[in-house]
N, C-alpha and C positions, 0 to 999 in steps of 0.2 A: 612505554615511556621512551621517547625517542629522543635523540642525543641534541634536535636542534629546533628551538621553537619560532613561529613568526609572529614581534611586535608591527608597533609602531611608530612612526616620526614625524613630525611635522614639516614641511619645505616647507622653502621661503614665502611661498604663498597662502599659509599659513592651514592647506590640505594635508592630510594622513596620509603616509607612502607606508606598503611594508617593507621592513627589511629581518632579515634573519636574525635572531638573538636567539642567546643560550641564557638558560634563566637559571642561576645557581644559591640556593638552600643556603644560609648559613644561622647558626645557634652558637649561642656560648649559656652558660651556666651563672646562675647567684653564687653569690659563697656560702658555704656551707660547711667549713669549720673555725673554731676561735682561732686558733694559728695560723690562719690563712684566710684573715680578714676581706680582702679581694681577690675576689679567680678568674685570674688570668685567661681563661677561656672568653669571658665576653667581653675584658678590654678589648682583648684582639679582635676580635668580633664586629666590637663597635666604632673602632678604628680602620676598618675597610672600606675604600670609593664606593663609589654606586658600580663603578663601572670597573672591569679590568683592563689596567692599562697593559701599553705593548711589555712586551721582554726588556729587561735591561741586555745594554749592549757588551755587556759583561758577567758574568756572576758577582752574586749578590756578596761584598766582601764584609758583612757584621756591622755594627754599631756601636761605637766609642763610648767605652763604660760599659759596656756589656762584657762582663769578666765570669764566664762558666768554667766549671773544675777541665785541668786538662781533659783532650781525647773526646770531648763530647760534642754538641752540635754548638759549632761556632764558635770553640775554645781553641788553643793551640793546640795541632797534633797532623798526622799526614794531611797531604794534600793527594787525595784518592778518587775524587772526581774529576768531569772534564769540563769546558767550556760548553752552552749550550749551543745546539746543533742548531742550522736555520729554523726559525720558529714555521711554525706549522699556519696557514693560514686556515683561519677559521673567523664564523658570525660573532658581532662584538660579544662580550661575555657580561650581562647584568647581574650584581651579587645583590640577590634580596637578605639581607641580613635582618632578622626577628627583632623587631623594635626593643623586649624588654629581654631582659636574663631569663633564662627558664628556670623556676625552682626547683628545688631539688627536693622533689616531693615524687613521688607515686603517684598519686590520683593526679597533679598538677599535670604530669608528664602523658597520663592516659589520655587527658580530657584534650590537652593541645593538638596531639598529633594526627588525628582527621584536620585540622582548619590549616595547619603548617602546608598540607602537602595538596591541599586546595582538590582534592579529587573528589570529593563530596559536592562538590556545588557544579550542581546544574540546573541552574534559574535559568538560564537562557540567553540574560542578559548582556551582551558584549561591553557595553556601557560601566557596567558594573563588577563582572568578571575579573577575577584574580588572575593575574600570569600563571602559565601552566611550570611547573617545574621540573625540569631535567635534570641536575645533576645537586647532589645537598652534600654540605659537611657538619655534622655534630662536633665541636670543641667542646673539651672537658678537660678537669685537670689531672694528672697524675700523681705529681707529689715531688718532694726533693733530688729530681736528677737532671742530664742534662740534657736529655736525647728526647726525639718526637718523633711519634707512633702511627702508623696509621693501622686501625683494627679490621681484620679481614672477616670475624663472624662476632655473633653477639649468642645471647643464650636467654633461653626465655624460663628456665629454674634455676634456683642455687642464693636467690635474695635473699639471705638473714639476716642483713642489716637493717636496722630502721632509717629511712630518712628525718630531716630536718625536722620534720614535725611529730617525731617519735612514733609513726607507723611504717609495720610494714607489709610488705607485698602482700604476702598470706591474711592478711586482717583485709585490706583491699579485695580481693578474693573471692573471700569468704561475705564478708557485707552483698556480692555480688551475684554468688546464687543465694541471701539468704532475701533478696527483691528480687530473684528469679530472672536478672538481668545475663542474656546470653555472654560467655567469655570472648572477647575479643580474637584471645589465640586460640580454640575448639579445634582441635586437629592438626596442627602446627608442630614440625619437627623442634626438638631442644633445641637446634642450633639453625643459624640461620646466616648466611654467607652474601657478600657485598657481589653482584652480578659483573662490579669494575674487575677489570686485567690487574690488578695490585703490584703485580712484579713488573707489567710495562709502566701502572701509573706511578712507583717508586722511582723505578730507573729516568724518568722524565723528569720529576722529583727530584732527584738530586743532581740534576744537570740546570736545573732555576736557584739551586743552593747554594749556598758557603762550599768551598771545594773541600774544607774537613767537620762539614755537617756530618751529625750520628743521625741519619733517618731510618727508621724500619718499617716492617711488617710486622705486626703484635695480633697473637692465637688468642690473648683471653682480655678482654674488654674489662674485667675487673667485679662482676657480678652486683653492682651499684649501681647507679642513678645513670651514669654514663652507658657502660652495658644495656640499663634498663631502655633509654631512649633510643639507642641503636636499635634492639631488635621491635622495641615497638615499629620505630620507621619502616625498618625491611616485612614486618608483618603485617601489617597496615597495607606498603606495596602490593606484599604478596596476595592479600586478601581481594584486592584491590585489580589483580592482573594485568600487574604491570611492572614491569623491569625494575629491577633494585638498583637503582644507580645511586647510590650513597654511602659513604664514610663514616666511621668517627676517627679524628685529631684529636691525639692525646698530647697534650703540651705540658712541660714543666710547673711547678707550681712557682717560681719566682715571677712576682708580678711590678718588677721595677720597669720605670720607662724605657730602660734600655731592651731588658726580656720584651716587652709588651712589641718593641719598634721590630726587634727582629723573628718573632712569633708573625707580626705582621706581613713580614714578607716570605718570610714560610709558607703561610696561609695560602697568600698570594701564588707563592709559586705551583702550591696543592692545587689549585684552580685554574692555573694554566695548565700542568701535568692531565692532570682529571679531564680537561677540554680537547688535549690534543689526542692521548691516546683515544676516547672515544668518536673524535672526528677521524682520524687510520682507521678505525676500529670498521666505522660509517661506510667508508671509502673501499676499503676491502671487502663490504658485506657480507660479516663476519657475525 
């Protein structure tokens, strides 16, 4: 999976030219408890351009009516970041965002994840062919705080919860060799780790932030739907022999317009971070 793909465009003459595009994954989630009626994961989701715009000429300074507990991401408390460094040029960046919410189901989340990441189809067809995908983020929500995550491994046991539709992993499973259908994951270590630079795509991260944004690095994805989807992606890649270049954003669970506007531009700035350090990355031939 290489960091940088080639579309196409139309000129004035109304011929295909190529040009360079980065073609970037993005998911958000249904809701999936009574207390949290909407998740905030696929507002934001469904609220991103087609396209990445440039850098603002500033950091990004929150949105009015967006009032998080002191100390956390976009609430009052130090100013501990810097202004962003000149941006990095790179191919325009197209953010395929997944038409509907993903359920929060097990089987729901098996059955998608060959057609999300387009590496099964080889008809041949150019005509018809899906864009190839280089870099994805999974949004999910985490719950009552105020800070955003980006998860460095996922785990592929430890599911005792049931999803939405009251199964769980292990019953999925088990239905699976009891129709003698081969396991997806057959050989696959418990853990499985994002192939991105996390410490460079952080520090990049927080220079497209609020300058007293809470952003991290999060060890455990939570062993649910979110978790689950991650490491299906990265296992799927991996099966697949091809570079894991994908995330999950863990976002707040407040899903008011103002959380949603500035989740928005977090997002946003995850996919410029995620763009530039793999373009260094490219550059260095590293």
């Amino acid at each position: 999976m290489g960091s940088v793909g080639i579309g196409t465009r139309s000129n004035a003459s109304g011929l295909e030219e190529e040009e360079e595009t980065i073609n970037v994954l993005i998911t958000g989630f249904a809701p999936f408890r009574s207390n949290f009626p909407v998740n905030p994961s696929w507002e934001i989701a469904k609220s991103l351009p087609e396209y990445l715009p440039p850098p603002p000429p500033a950091p990004f300074q929150g949105i009015a009516g967006h009032v998080p507990p002191p100390n956390t991401a976009t609430g009052p408390g130090p100013f501990t970041n810097s202004h962003p460094t000149p941006a990095i040029n790179h191919p325009r960046v197209r953010l395929l965002v997944h038409p509907e919410p993903i359920h929060v189901g097990y089987r729901a989340v098996r059955e998608i994840i060959p057609s999300l990441w387009h590496l099964d189809d080889n008809n041949g067809n150019v005509e018809t062919k899906p864009p190839k995908i280089h870099l994805a983020i999974h949004i999910g929500m985490a719950g009552p705080r105020g800070y955003y995550s980006i998860e460095r491994r996922a785990h592929k046991s430890g599911y005792d919860m049931g999803d939405v539709d009251g199964q769980k992993l292990s019953e999925l499973d088990d239905e699976m060799a009891r129709n003698n259908i081969p396991h997806p994951w057959e050989g696959l270590p418990d853990e499985l780790l994002s192939d991105l630079n996390m410490e460079d795509v952080l520090t990049r991260w927080r220079l497209y932030s609020p300058l007293y944004s809470d952003l991290r690095i999060s060890e455990d994805a939570g062993h649910y739907l979110c978790d689950f989807i991650y490491y299906s992606s990265l296992a799927h890649l991996t099966c697949s022999g091809e570079e894991r270049k994908v995330v999950f954003l863990h976002v707040p669970s407040e899903a008011s317009a103002a959380w949603v506007k500035v989740g928005r531009e977090l997002c946003l700035g995850l996919v410029r971070a995620m763009v530039e350090s793999e373009v260094v990355r490219g550059r260095r031939g590293v």
